[in-house]
N, C-alpha and C positions, 0 to 999 in steps of 0.2 A: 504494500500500500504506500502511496506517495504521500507528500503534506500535503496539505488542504491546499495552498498557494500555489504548489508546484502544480499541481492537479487543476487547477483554475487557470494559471498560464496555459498549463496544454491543450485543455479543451476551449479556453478562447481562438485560440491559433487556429486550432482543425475545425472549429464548428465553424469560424469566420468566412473559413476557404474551402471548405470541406466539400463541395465542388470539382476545384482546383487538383487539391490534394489528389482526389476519387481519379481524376482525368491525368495524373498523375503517375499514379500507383498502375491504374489500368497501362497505360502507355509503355508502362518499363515490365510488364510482367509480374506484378507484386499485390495482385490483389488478393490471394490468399491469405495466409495467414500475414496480422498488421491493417486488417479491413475496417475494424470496428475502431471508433475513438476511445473506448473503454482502455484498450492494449494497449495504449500510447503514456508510456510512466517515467518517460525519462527527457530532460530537456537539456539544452546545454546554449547559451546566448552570449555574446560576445559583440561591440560595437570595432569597428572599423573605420575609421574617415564619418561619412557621415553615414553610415546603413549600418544598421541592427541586422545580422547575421543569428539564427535560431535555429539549432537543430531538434527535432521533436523524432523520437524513437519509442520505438516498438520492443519485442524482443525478437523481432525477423526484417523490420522496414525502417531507415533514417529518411526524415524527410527534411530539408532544405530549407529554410524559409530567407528571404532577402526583404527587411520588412516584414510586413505585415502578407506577403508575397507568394506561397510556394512556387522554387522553382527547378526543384529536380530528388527525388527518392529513388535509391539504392537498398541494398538489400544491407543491414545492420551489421558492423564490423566493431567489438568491443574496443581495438587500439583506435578507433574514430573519438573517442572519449578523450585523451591523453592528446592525443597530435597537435600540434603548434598551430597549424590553421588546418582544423577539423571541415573546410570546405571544400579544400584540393583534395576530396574523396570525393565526390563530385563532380557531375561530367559540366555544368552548367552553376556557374558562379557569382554571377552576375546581378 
């Protein structure tokens, strides 16, 4: 179980764009398991210049966010957590 807060950022993110996300996930092959916003307990957010960088994962899907944005999910890799700029896992960056 996540905190309360962590849990409130994740699902503001996914329900915002949950859409996006959906069109996402479908596009890269990942709509399996990481489908439901429920499974999403892990986040990790980082500012850069001027854009807010957010990763939101699963325990099979990392999804991307640029802003308030999704813009590209990958299948969950635990060293994505640790990495100096956890975005260059990431086909699309921007």
């Amino acid at each position: 179980m996540t905190a309360p807060t962590v849990e409130a950022a994740i699902h503001e993110l996914m329900d915002l764009a949950w859409n996006l996300v959906y069109d996402l996930l479908q596009l890269r092959g990942l709509l399996g398991d990481g489908f439901f916003v429920e499974e999403y307990t892990g986040i990790h957010s980082w500012v850069d210049g001027q854009r807010r960088y957010t990763v939101v994962h699963s325990r099979d899907v990392a999804v991307l966010f640029v802003d308030t944005r999704p813009v590209d999910a990958i299948v969950f890799r635990h060293d994505l957590l640790g990495a100096d700029d956890p975005k260059s896992f990431f086909t699309v960056s921007a």
